[in-house]
N, C-alpha and C positions, 0 to 999 in steps of 0.2 A: 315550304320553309327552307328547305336543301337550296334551292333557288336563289332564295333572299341571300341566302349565306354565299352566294359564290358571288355577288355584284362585289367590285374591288371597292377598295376605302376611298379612293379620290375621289370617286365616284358620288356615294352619300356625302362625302364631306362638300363637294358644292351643292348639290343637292340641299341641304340643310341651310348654306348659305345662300341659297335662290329664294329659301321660302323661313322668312326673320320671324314669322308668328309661331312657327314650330319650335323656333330656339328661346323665343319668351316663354312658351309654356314648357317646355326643357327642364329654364330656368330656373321655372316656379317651382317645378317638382323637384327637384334638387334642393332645393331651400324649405320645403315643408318637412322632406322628409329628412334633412340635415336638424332642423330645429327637435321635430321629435325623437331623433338618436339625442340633445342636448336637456329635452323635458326632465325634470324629475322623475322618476319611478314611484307609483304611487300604489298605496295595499288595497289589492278590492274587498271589502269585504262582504259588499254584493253575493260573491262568489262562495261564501261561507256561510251566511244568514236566509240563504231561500228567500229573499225579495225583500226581509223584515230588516227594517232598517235597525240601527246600533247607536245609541247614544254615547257609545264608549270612546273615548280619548286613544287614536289607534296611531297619531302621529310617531309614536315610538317605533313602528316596523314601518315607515318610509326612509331610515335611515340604512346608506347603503354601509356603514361600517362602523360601528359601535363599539370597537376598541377604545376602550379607555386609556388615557397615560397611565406608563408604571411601568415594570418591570416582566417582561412572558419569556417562557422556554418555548422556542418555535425550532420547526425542522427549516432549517436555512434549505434553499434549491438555488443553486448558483447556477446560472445558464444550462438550467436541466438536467445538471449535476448533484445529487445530494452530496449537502457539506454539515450532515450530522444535528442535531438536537442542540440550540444553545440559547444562553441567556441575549435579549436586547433589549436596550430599553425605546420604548414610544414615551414619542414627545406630540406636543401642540404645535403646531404653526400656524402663523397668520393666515389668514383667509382660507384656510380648510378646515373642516370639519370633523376630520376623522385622523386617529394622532399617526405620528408617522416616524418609521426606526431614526433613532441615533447613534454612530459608532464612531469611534478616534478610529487615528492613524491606527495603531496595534490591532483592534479588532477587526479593520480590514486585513492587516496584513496575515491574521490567524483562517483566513476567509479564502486566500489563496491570492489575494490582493497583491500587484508590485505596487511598493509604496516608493520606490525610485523611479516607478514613471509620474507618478504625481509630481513630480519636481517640487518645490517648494510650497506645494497645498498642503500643506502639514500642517500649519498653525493651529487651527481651527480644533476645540477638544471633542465637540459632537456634532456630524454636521448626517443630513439625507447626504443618500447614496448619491442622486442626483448632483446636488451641493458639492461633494467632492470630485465626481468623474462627470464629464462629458455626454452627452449620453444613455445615460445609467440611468434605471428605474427599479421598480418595486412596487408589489401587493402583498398586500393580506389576505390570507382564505382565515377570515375568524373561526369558522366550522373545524377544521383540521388544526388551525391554528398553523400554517405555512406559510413561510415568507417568501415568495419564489421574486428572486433578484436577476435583474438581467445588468450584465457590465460589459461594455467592449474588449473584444478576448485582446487587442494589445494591452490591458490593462490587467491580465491576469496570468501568473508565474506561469510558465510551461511547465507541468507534473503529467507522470504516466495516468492512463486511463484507469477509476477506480482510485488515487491514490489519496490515502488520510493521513493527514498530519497528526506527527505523534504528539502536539500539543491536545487533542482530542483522544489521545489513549485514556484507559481509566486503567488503572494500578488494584480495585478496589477496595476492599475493606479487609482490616486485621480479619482474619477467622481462622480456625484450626478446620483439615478437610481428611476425608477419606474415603476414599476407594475401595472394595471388595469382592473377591469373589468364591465360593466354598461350593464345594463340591464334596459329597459323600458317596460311596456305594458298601452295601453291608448284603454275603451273600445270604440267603433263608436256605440254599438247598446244593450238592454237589461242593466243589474241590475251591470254587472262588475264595478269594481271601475280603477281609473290610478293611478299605481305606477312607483315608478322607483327604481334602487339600484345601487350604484355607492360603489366598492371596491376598497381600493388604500394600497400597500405593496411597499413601497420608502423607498429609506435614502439614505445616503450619504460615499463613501468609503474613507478614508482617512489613505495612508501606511497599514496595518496591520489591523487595529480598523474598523468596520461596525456600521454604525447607521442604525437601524429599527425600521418602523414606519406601523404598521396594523390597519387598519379602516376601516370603512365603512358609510355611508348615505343612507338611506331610505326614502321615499317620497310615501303618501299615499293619493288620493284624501277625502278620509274619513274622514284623522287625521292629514296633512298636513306635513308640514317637522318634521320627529321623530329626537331627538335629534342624534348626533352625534357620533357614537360609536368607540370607544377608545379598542382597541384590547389590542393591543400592543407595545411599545416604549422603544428599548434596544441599547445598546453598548455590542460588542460582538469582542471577538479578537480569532485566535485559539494558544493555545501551545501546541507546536510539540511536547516540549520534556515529557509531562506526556499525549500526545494524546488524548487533552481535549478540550473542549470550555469554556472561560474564557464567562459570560452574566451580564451583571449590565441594570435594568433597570426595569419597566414592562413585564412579562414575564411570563412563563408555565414552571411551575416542570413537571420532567420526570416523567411520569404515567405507567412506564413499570412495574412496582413494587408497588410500594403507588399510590394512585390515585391522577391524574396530577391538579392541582391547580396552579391558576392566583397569582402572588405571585409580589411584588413590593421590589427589594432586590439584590442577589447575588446569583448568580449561579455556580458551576464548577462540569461540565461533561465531560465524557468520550464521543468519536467521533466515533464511528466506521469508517467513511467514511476515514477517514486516516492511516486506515489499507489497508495492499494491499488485491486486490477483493478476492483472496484464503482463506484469515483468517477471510472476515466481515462474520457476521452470519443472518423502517415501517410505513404513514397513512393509511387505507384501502380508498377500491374505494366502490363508493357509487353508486348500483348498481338499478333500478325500470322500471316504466310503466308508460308513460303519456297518455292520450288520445287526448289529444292536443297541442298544441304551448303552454306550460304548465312555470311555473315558480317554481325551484327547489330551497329551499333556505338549506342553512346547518349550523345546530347550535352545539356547544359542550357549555356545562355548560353554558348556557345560552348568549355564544357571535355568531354572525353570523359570518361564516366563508366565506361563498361563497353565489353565488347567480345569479342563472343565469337561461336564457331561452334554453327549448330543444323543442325539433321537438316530432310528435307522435309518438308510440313504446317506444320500449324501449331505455335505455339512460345509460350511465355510465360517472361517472365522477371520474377522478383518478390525479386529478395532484392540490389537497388539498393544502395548506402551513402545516406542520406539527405544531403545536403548544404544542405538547407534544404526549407522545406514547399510551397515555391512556384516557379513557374516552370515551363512547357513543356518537355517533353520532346523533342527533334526524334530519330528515329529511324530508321537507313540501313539497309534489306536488300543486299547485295550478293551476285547471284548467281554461281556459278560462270562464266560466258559474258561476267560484265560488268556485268550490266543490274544498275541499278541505282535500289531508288526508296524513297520517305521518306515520313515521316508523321509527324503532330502525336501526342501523347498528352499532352492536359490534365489537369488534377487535377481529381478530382470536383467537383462544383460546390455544397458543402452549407452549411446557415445555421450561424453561428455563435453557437450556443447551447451555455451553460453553467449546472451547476447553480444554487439561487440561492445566493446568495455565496460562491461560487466564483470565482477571479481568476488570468488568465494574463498574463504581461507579459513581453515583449525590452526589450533596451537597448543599442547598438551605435553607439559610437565608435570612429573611427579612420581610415584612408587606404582611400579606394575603389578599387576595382580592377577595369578592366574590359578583356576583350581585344578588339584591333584599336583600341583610341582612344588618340590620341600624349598627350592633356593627362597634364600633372602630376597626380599623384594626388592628388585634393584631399581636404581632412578633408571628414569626413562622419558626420552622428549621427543614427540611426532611434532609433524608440521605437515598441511597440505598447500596449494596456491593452485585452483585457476583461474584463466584468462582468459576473456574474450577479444583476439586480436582482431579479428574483422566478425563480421557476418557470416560467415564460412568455413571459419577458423577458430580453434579456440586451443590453447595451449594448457598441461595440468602437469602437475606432479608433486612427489611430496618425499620427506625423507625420517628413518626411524633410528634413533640412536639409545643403547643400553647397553650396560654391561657385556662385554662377549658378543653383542650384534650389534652388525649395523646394516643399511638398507635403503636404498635410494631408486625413485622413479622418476621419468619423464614419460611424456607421450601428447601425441596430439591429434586435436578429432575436428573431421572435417565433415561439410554438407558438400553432396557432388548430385550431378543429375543422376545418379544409379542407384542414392542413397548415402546414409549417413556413416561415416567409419571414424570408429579411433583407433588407434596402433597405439602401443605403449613398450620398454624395456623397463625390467628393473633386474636390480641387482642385491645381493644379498652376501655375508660373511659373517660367521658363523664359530664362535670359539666353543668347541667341543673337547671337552676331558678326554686325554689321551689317542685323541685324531688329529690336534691343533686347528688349523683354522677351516674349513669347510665353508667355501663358495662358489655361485654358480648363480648364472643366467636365465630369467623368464620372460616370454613376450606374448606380451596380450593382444588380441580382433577383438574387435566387434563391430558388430553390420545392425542398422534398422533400415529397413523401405517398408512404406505405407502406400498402397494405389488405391486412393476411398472409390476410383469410377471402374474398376474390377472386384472390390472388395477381397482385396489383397493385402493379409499386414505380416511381415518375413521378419524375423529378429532372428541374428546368428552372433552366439558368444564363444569364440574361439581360445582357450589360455593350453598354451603349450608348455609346458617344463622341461625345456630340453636340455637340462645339466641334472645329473644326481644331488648335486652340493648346496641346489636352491634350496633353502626353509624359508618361507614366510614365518611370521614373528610368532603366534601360536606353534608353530611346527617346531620351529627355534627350540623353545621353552622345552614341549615334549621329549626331543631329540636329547639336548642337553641332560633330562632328569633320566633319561635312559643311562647314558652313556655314568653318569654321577652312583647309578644302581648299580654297574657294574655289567649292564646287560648290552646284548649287540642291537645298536640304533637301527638294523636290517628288520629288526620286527615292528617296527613303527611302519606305517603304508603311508607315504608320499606320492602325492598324486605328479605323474611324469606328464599328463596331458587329460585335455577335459573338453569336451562338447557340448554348449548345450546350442537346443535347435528350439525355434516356434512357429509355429506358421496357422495363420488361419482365412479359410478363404467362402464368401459367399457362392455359393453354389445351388443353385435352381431355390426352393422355398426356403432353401435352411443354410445350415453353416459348418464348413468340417475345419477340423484344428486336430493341428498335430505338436505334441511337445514332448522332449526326448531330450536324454541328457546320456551321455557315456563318459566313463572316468575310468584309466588306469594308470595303474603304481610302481613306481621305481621299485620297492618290495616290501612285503607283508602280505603281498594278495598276490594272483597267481593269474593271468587272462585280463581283460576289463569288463567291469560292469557298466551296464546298460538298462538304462530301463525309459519307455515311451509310452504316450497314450495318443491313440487312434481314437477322432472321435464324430459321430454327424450329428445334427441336430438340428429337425424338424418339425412342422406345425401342418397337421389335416385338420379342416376347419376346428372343433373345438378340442380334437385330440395334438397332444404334444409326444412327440417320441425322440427316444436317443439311443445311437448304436455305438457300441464302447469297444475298441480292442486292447488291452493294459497289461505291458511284459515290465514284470517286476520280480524283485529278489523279496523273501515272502518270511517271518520271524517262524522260529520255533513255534510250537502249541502250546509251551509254557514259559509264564511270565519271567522275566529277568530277575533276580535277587539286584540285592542295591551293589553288593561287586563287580556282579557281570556288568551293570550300569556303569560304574565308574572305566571298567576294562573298557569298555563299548568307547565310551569320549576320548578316552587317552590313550587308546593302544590305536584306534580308529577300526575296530576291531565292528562285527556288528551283526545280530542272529539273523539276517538277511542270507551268510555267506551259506555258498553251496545248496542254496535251493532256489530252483526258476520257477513262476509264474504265470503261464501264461489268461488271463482274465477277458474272455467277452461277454458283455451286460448288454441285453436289451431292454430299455424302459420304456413302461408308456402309462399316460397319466391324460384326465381329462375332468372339468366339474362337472359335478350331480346338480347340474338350477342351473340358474339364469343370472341368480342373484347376485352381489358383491358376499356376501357370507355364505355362498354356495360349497359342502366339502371338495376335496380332491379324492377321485378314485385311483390308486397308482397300483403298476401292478410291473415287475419286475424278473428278466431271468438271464441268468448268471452260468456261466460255464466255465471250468477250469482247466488246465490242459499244461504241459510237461511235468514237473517233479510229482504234483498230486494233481489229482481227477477228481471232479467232481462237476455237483450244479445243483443249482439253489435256485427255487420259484417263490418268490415274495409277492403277498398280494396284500396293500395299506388302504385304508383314507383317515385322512387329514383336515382341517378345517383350525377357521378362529370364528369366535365369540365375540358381544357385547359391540357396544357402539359403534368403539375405534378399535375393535380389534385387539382389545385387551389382554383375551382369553384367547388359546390353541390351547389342538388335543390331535392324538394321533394313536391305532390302532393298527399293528402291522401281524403278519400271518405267515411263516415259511416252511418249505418241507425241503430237503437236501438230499442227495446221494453222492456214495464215494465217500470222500475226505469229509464233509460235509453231509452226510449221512445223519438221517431226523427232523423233527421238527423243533422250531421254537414260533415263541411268540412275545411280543412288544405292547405295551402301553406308555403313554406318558400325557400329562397334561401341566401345562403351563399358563401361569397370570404374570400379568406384567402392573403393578399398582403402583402409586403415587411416590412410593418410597422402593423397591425393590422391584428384581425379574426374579421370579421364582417358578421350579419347576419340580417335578418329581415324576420314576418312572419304575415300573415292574418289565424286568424280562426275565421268561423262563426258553432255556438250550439242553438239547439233550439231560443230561441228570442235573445241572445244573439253575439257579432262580437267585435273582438278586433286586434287590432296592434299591432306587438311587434319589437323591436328590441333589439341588444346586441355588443357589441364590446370588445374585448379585447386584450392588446399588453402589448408593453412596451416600454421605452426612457430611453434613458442615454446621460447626458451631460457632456460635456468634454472637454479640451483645443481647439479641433478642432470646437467645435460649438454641436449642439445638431441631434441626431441620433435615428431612429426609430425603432420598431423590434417587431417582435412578442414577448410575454410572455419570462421571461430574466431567470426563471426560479434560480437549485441554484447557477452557476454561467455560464457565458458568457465571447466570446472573442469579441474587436472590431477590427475589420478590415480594415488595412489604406494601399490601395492600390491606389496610386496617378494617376489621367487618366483614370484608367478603368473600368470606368462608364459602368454600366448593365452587368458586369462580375458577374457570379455566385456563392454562397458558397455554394459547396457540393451538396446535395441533400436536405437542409434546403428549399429551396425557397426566399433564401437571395440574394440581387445585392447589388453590388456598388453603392452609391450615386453620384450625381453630383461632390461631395465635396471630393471622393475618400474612401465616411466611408461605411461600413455596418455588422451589427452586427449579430452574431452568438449563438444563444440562445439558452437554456439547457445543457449546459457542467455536464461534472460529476466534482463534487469536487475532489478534491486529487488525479484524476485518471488521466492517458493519454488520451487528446482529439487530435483530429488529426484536422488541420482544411484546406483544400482543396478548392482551388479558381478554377474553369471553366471559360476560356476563352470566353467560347461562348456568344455571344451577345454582348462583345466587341469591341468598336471604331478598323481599322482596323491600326490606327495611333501611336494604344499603345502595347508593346510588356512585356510578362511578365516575367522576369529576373528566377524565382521560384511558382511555384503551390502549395507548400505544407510546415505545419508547424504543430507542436507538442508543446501542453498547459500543464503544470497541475496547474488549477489554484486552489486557497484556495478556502473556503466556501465563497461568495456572490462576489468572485473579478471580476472585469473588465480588460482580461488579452486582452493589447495592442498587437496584431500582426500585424506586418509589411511587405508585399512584396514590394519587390525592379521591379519598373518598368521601362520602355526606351519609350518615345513617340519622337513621331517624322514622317514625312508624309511617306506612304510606298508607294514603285513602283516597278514595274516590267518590267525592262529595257531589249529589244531584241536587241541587236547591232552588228555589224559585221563590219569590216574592212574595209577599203574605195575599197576594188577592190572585195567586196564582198563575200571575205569568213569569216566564222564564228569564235570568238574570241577563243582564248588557253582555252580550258577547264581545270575546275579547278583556272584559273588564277585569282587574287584576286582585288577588287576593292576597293577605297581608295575615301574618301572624300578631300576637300581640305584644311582641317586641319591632313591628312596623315593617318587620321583613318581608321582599313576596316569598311565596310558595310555588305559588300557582296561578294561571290564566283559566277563565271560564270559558271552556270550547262550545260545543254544539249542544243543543239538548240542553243546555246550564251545566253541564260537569264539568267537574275539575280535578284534578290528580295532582293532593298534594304531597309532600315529606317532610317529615322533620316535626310533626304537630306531638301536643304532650295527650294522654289520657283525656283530659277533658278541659274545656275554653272556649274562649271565644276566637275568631274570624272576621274581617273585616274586606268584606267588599265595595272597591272601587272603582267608578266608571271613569270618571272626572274630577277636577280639582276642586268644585263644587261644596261646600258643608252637604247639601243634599242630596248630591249625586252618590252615596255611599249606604251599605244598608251591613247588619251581622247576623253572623250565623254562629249560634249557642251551641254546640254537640255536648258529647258523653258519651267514650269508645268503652265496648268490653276492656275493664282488667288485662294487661296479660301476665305468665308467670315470670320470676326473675331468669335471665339467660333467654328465652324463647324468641326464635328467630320466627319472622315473617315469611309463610311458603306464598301468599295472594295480598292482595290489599284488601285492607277492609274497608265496606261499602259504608257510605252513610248519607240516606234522607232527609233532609230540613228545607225552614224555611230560613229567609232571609229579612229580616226587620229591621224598620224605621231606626231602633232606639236600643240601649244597652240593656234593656232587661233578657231574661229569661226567656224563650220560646219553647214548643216544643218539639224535637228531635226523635226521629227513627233511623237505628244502624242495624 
């Protein structure tokens, strides 16, 4: 055969013309097997009936497309691109069989269509694809119900990859929504105190417009209910066509650039999230260590953001409410026993490059708002702008104007072969009570290189303060209330220069990362603090290990009062000072099975070293429960010396259900033992009544599937309610969510018309999806003829409203839905008066409400004539 293959073409091609009988039979076969690619398709039903032939009428399944005219919601696939879930209508046309789309000019041009290269093909109100462009075709997959369209790409707008037209946004449905999250801990034994925190992020959707409302409550047995806190309260709409968020209200300036500030006023920013995912280019997750059922709270400028309970080890938390893009995280473990200690988490430190013209911009007027400072709220207007001036280049800055400040930056960040850099200056002035004007100079680095073929990723954030007089605008505010108290602005601590560093690099099986940050102050503080984590992390076949080294400034062993709190924010003051850290953790962890629900064994040890001594041997396991993973639980075990001196021990177990995450945990520490619990979901109410959900995140679909109660959504862990609702939480804004219903666990009475549907809803909507269901009792009718033999396969079954049901398969059974308690049936082979024969039943009674878990079975025959026969079910 290698042979055959190497003789050249010229060769066979005379060849073939030497010998004309070879090209006639060529010819022939070409032509036979051209005619059967053009034969009809025809139904065997040989292949079904084991040799026995069918007298039944089967012309109906030779039809290769069975759409009728009318009106269907199809998933458009434009040259392989999804173009979303929409309405079109099918038409008839001559000499085909089977109906075929019709769309106007508009609904091409909704389609991603240029309707100016069509030049004047416009007249036409409904024409095929074909009909309009050159070219152009189209099928139906009746089964999925997809339209996949093919058009010549000169004939379609140039948009970025992924991008959806906001005429395919949905806005959704009026509903009122909310968010929550509650945490409790109450001590049974020792010195602990009982708190509780109760977080709520609600409002209300109406058309287009979003009300939002962020808060929170606290409750401390020490200090009793703390007042109320007042986050945030806005009105917020988006416009598509400047790819902005319209905000009125209480709210956070964008901090991506100027530092983000509580502001009482007007906002209009740019959105990325409504760009397609190709062209978008941030909260960080707040990442530590508990030693116990611990209580993690998170504050930015002085508001609490979250607050909740974690289990021992380590913990992350990543799903923040964004408040703006800037600004320091300060972040409080509180363990069971008391002790209590904090730490920074900065935002990444990267250049600000954008594509080339490409352009993001803030704009924020209104009444500043900051807590702990007495002045009047003075007006205040930010502005950011940047710019993508090439590929390489991108220009930013922005500027701050208030009463007694003012504040201005430029800078510009570039792509080079060493890596990515921005440089920036700003500048700052400063009207302080009996100093006059106070100003001064800052200049900001920053570096990223990434080398994926060394496994190399380097981030360095460089901000120097090399003038005493520079305030950024919080500093501003502080400085000022000092100075207005009468006291010397020298005890406020101003940061004169700052480091942070990251680096992490693949190294033999595993991975080591180092991140470090250093800050010292013009005055208030005395040397600079420093604090880094050294770290490796590897994998022996099923064993996983991690070697920690962690210099940090370390709280008091007793909790802060709500004063020392406030001192802590506003003096910059922080129970960290004057005591070192030094922490190395060795972990190691591995599962007990084989299995996907096998526990974790983890076992831990801990050493401490300069101001206190000590070390602590932790030994846990872990696991989850139930199908998906519903249920976790964790049992931990530890002994200390030193500082750390004693034992404690941990429990907790957690569900995660339809409507809420809930959890609850026991730890006892040296003389001390406490309870905690925590819950968090979400609701949304709505014309149908009120509905449950987990976390609704930034925006969600409801779900109205009528009857099919305990039907699944996707892989959420989402069912159907009683009521037909159930909600689907986390969608991406502006993007395609695809939203997937599972039959399974479904009444066996309800039958689902469609399984799948495609969202893109705005930022916080409530996008109503609808499947179309059919309920009705199901059975499984085995019948046969009065002399015993078995019904016309294929033949069709008819209720006695003339409707089908059902097809008789193999065996004579049939599987119908929708039949009443007791009737008649009407089988049909052929158009025939004789070709038809009925089948009389009489199902059990069922009670009112009672769902069907199986079908119900039922034996008969099938007869001549309308009377009575007799029936077994």
């Amino acid at each position: 055969m290698y042979a055959l293959l190497q003789i050249p073409v010229h060769r066979v091609t005379a060849w073939l013309f030497a010998n004309p009988r070879v090209l006639l039979w060529l010819g022939l076969l070409s032509t036979l097997i051209m005619s059967a690619e053009a034969a009809p398709l025809l139904f065997d039903i040989e292949a079904f009936t084991s040799g026995l032939s069918s007298s039944a009428d089967i012309s109906r399944f030779n039809t290769s497309n069975v759409l009728t005219p009318g009106v269907y919601r199809v998933d458009v696939m434009l040259n392989g691109q999804s173009m979303g879930r929409r309405e079109i209508t099918f038409v008839t046309r001559a000499g085909q069989d089977d109906a075929q789309p019709c769309l106007n000019a508009a609904e091409l041009g909704q389609l991603g269509v240029s309707v100016q290269a069509l030049g004047d093909n416009t007249e036409h109100a409904c024409r095929d694809f074909a009909e309009w462009i050159p070219m152009a075709s189209s099928r139906v997959d009746i089964e999925t119900l997809t339209l996949d369209v093919s058009i010549p790409q000169i004939y379609i707008n140039r948009s970025a990859r992924g991008y959806i037209d906001p005429s395919q946004w949905d806005n959704g449905i009026d509903a009122a929504l909310l968010n929550y999250n509650f945490s409790a801990a109450t001590a049974t034994a020792g010195t602990g105190e009982d708190r509780g925190y109760l977080g709520l992020n609600g409002g209300l959707n109406l058309g287009d417009w979003r009300l939002r409302h962020q808060g929170g409550q606290a409750w401390a047995s020490s200090s009793g209910l703390a007042p109320y806190q007042h986050t945030a309260t806005y009105l917020q709409r988006p416009l598509a066509a400047w790819r902005s968020q319209l905000t009125v209200g209480d709210s956070f300036s964008s901090g991506q650039i100027l530092d983000g500030v509580r502001v009482r006023g007007i906002t209009l920013a740019t959105d990325d999230r409504m760009l397609a995912q190709s062209q978008q280019g941030y909260a960080p997750q707040v990442r530590g260590i508990a030693d116990s059922n611990a209580t993690v709270t998170v504050r930015q400028n002085g508001y609490t953001l979250y607050e909740t309970t974690v289990a021992p080890g380590p913990f992350v938390i990543d799903d923040l409410y964004p408040t703006g893009y800037g600004g320091d995280l300060h972040v409080s473990v509180t363990e069971v026993d008391g002790r209590r200690s904090t730490f920074i988490v900065p935002y990444s430190v990267a250049p600000y490059l954008l594509r080339d013209g490409a352009s993001h911009y803030s704009a924020t007027l209104g009444q500043l708002q900051q807590q702990g400072v007495s002045d009047a709220s003075p007006l205040i207007f930010q502005g950011t702008l940047q710019h993508g001036l090439s590929d390489r280049l991108s220009a930013y800055g922005g500027s701050t104007f208030s009463q007694g400040y003012g504040q201005g930056k430029a800078g510009l960040a570039m792509s080079t072969a060493i890596g990515a850099f921005s440089l920036d200056s700003t500048h700052s002035r400063t009207q302080v009570q009996g100093l006059g004007v106070v100003g001064g100079q800052s200049w900001g680095l920053a570096y990223n290189k990434n080398l994926p073929f060394s496994g190399t990723h380097f981030a360095l954030g460089a901000y120097r303060f090399s003038t005493a007089g520079y305030l950024n605008l919080p500093d501003a505010l502080n400085v000022r209330e000092l100075a207005h108290q009468g006291a010397s602005i020298n005890s406020y601590a101003r940061q004169k220069s700052r480091l942070d560093l990251t680096i992490s690099q693949q190294l033999g099986a595993g991975s080591l990362s180092l991140y470090g940050s250093s800050i010292d102050y013009w005055a208030g503080r005395q040397g600079r603090q420093t604090s880094f984590t050294l770290s490796y992390a590897a994998n022996w076949k099923s064993l996983n290990w991690n070697l920690s080294a962690q210099r940090s400034r370390v709280s008091e062993t007793h909790p802060l009062s709500d004063h020392e709190r406030s001192d802590e924010i506003f003096f910059g003051r922080s129970a960290q000072a004057g005591r070192v850290d030094n922490h190395l953790v060795l972990t190691l962890s591995m599962p007990l099975g084989a299995g996907t629900r096998a526990p974790t064994l983890s076992s831990s040890l801990s050493r401490d070293a300069g101001d206190s001594r000590g070390s602590q041997h932790q030994v846990g396991i872990n696991g989850v429960l139930g199908n998906a993973g519903e249920a976790n639980y964790g049992l931990t075990g530890s002994r200390g010396t030193g500082h750390q001196e004693g034992s404690s021990f941990n429990a907790y177990a957690g569900y995660r259900s339809r409507a809420a995450s809930l959890r609850a945990g026991y730890a006892q520490a040296r003389d001390s033992a406490q309870l905690s619990m925590s819950a968090d979901g979400g609701l949304i109410a709505h014309g149908g009544g009120v509905t449950f959900s987990q976390n609704l995140g930034e925006a969600s679909a409801l779900v109205y599937a009528p009857d099919a109660q305990d039907a699944r959504l996707g892989s959420s862990g989402a069912r159907i309610n009683k009521q037909g609702y159930a909600v689907l939480p986390a969608l991406r804004a502006y993007q395609r969510n695809d939203v997937d219903i599972d039959p399974e666990g479904m009444p066996m009475d309800v039958e689902l018309k469609e399984s799948s549907h495609a969202v893109v809803p705005t930022l916080g909507a409530v996008s109503l999806v609808r499947f179309e269901t059919v309920s009705g009792r199901a059975v499984v009718i085995k019948a046969t003829h009065m002399n015993g033999q078995p019904l016309p396969f294929a033949a069709q079954v008819f209720d006695e409203r003339g409707t089908e049901i059902g097809v008789i398969g193999q065996a004579g059974k049939a599987f119908v839905r929708g039949v009443a308690d007791q009737g008649r049936l009407t089988v049909r082979w052929n158009a025939g008066a004789g070709d038809q024969c009925f089948i009389h039943y009489r199902l059990p009674p069922r009670r009112p409400g009672q769902r069907q878990e199986n079908a119900d079975q039922l034996v008969s025959q099938c007869s001549d004539h309308g009377g009575a026969d007799k029936e077994r079910s």
